[in-house]
C-alpha positions in Angstrom: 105.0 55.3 186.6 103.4 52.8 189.1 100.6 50.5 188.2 97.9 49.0 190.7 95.4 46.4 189.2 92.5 45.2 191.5 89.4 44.0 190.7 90.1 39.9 190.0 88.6 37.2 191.3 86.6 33.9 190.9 83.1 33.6 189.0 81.1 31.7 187.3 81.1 31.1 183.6 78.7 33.9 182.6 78.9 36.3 184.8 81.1 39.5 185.0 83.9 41.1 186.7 85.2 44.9 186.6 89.1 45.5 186.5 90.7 48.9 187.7 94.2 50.0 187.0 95.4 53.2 189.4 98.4 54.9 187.9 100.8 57.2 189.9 104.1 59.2 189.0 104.5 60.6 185.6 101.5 59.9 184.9 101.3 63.4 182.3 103.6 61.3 180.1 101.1 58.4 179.9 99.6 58.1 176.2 98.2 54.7 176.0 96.9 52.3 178.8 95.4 48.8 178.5 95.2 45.3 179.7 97.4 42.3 178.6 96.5 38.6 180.3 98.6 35.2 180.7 96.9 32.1 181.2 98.8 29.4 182.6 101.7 27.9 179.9 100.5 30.5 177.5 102.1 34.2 176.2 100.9 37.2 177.3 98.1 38.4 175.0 96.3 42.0 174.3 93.2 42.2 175.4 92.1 46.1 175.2 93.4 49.6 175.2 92.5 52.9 175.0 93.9 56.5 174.0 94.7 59.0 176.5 92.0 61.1 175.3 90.0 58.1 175.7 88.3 59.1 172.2 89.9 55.6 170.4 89.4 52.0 171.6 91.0 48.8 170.5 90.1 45.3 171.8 90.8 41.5 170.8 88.7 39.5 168.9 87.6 37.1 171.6 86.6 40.0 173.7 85.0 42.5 171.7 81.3 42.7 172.8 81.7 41.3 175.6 84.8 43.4 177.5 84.7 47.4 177.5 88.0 49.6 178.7 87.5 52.9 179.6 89.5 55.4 181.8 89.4 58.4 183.7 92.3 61.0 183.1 91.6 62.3 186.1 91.6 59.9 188.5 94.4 58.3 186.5 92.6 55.1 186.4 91.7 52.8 183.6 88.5 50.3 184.2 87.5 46.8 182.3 84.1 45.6 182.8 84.5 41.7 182.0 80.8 40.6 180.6 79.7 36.7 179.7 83.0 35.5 181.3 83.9 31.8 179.8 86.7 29.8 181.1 89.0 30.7 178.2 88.9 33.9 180.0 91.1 32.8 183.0 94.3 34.2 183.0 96.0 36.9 184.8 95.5 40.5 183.7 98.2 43.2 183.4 97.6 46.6 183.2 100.0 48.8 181.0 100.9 52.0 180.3 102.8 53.3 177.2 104.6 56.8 177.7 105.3 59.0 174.6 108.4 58.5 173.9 108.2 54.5 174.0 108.6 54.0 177.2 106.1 50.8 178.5 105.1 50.1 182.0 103.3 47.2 183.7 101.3 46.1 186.8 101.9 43.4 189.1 98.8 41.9 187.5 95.3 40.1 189.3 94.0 37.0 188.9 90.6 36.3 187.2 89.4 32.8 187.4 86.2 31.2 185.9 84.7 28.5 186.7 82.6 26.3 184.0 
């Protein structure tokens, strides 16, 4: 499985940004997708992910209401739509895809940067 983020970029504090992650390969074998970030000296974090089905959701605390995931199975694509963007929000993003049967992949990753 290959992943493709695009979508970062630099904004303001308060405004919003829209991730995609394109998925190619075994993509059949994909169950759940999401989005992991590192900010600079920091661990990679989870941020959001979603079923296959797309029917069940799970974000961090310091996103939820202000970040939605979603996906299309048939595009093979998963979207974040970044709302009321603060600085703390900086970091690079990684898409990820878990296969059933444990396999994990990840993306290159995109920066998002925001500016106070």
């Amino acid at each position: 499985v290959q992943l493709v983020e695009s979508g970062g970029g630099l904004v303001q504090a308060g405004g919003s940004l829209r991730l995609s992650c394109a998925a190619s390969g075994s993509t059949r074998s994909i169950s759940v997708m999401g989005w992991y970030r590192q900010a600079p000296g920091k661990q990679r974090e989870f941020v959001a992910d979603i079923t296959s089905g797309g029917g069940s959701t799970n974000y961090a605390d310091s996103v939820k209401g202000r970040f939605t995931i979603s996906r299309d199975n048939a595009k093979n694509t998963i979207d974040l739509q970044m709302n009321s963007l603060k600085p703390e929000d900086t970091a690079v993003y990684f898409c990820n895809a878990d296969l059933m049967g444990g396999l994990g992949y990840w993306g290159k990753g995109t920066l998002v940067t925001v500016s106070s």
